[in-house]
TORLO-346692 format. One record per residue: x, z, y of N, C-alpha, C, O in turn; residue number from 0. Coordinates in steps of 0.05 Angstrom, whole numbers, padded with zeros to 5 digits. Atoms other than C-alpha are relative to their C-alpha. Layout:
NODE  neast    nup nnorth caeast   caup canorth  ceast    cup cnorth  oeast    oup onorth resi
NODE      X      Z      Y      X      Z       Y      X      Z      Y      X      Z      Y  NUM
...
//
This chain:
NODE  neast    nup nnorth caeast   caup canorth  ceast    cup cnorth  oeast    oup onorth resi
NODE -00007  00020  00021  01273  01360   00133  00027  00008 -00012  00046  00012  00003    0
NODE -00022  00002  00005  01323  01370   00083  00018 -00024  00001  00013 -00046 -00008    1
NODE -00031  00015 -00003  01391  01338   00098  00017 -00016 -00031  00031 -00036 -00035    2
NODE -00007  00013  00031  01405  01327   00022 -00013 -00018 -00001 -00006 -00042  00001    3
NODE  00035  00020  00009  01339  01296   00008  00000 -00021  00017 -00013 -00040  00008    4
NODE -00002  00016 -00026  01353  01254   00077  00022 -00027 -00015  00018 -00051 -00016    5
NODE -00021  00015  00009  01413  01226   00047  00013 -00009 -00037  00031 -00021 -00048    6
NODE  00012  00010  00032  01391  01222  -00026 -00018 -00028  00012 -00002 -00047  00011    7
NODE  00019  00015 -00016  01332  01169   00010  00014 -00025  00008  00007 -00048  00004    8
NODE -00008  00022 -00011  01384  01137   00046  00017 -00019 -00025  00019 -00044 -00024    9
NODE -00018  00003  00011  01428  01131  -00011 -00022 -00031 -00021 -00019 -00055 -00027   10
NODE  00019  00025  00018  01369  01095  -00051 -00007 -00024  00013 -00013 -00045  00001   11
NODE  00013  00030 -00012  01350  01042   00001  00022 -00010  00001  00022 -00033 -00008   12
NODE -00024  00013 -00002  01424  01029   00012  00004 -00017 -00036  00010 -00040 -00035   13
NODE  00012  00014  00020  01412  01013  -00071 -00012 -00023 -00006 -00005 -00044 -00018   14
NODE  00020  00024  00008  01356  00976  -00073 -00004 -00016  00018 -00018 -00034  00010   15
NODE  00008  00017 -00023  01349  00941  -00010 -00027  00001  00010 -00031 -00013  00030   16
NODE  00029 -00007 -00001  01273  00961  -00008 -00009  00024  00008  00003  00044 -00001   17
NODE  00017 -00024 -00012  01231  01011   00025 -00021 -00001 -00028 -00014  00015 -00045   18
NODE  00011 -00017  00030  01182  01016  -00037  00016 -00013 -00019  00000 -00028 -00030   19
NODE -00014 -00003  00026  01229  01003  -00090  00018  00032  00006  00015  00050 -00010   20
NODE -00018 -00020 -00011  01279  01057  -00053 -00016  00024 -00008 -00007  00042 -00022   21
NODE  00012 -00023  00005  01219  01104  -00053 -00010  00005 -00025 -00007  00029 -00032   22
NODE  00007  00005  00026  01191  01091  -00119  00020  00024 -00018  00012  00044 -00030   23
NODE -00012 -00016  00019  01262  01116  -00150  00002  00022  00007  00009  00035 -00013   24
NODE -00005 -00026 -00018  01267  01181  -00104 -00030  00014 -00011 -00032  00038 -00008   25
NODE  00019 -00007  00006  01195  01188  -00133 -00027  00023  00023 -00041  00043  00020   26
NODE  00019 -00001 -00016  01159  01190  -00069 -00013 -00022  00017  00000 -00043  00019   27
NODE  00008  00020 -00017  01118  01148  -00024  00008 -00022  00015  00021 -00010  00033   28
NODE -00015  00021 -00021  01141  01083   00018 -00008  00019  00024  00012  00032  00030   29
NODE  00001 -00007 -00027  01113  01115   00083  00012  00037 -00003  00019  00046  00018   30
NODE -00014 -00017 -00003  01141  01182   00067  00035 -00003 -00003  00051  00014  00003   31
NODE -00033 -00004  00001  01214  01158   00053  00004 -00013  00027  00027 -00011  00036   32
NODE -00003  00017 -00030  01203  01114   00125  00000  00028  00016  00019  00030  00031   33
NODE  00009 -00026 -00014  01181  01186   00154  00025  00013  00004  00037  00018  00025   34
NODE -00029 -00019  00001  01243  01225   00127  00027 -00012  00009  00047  00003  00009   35
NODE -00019  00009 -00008  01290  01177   00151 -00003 -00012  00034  00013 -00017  00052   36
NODE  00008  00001 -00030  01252  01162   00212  00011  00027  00021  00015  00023  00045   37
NODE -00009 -00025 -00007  01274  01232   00230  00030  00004  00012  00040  00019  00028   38
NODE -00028  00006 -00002  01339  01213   00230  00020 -00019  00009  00045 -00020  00008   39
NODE -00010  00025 -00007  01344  01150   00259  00022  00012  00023  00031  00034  00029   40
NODE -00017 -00004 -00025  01387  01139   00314  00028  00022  00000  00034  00039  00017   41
NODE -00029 -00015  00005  01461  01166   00280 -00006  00031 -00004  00012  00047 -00007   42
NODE -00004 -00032  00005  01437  01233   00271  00002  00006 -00035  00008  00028 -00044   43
NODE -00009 -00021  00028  01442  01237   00193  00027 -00016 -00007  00027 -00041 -00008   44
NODE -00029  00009  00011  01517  01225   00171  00009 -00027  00020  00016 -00049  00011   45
NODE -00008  00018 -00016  01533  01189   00234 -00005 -00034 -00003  00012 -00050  00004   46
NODE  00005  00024  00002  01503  01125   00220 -00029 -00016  00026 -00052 -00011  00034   47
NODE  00022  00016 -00012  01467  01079   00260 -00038 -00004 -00007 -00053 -00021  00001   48
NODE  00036 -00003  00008  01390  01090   00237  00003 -00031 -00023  00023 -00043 -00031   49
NODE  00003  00023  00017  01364  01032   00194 -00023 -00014  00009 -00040 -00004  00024   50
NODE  00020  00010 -00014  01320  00978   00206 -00014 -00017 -00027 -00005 -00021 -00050   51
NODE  00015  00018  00022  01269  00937   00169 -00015 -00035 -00001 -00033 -00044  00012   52
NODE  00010  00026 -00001  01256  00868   00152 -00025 -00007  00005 -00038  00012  00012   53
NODE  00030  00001  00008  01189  00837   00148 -00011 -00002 -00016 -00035 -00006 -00014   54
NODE  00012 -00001  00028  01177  00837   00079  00009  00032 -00007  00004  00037 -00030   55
NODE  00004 -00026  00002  01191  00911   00080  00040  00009 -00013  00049  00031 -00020   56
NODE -00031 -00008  00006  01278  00897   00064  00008  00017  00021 -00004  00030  00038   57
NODE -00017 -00007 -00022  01332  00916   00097  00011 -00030  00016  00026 -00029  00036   58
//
């Protein structure tokens, strides 16, 4: 996985507050931007704590 593209992803949900709005503007899939960042959970991209998801699909 690119590391840019990782943190382009994150940069959009941090945006929009949404998993398909976030992916929408990155102009890929909801379960592929959950995938690429799933990868990364757990502080490994730019030292952050992973992310989590509401039940309506927020943050």
């Amino acid at each position: 996985m690119n590391m840019l593209a990782s943190l382009g992803y994150l940069a959009a949900l941090s945006e929009h507050r949404h998993c398909a709005r976030a992916a929408q503007s990155c102009g890929i899939t909801q379960p592929a931007l959950s995938n690429a960042l799933a990868i990364h959970s757990g502080g490994q991209l730019a030292g952050t704590a992973g992310y989590g998801r509401g039940a309506t699909g927020g943050l």
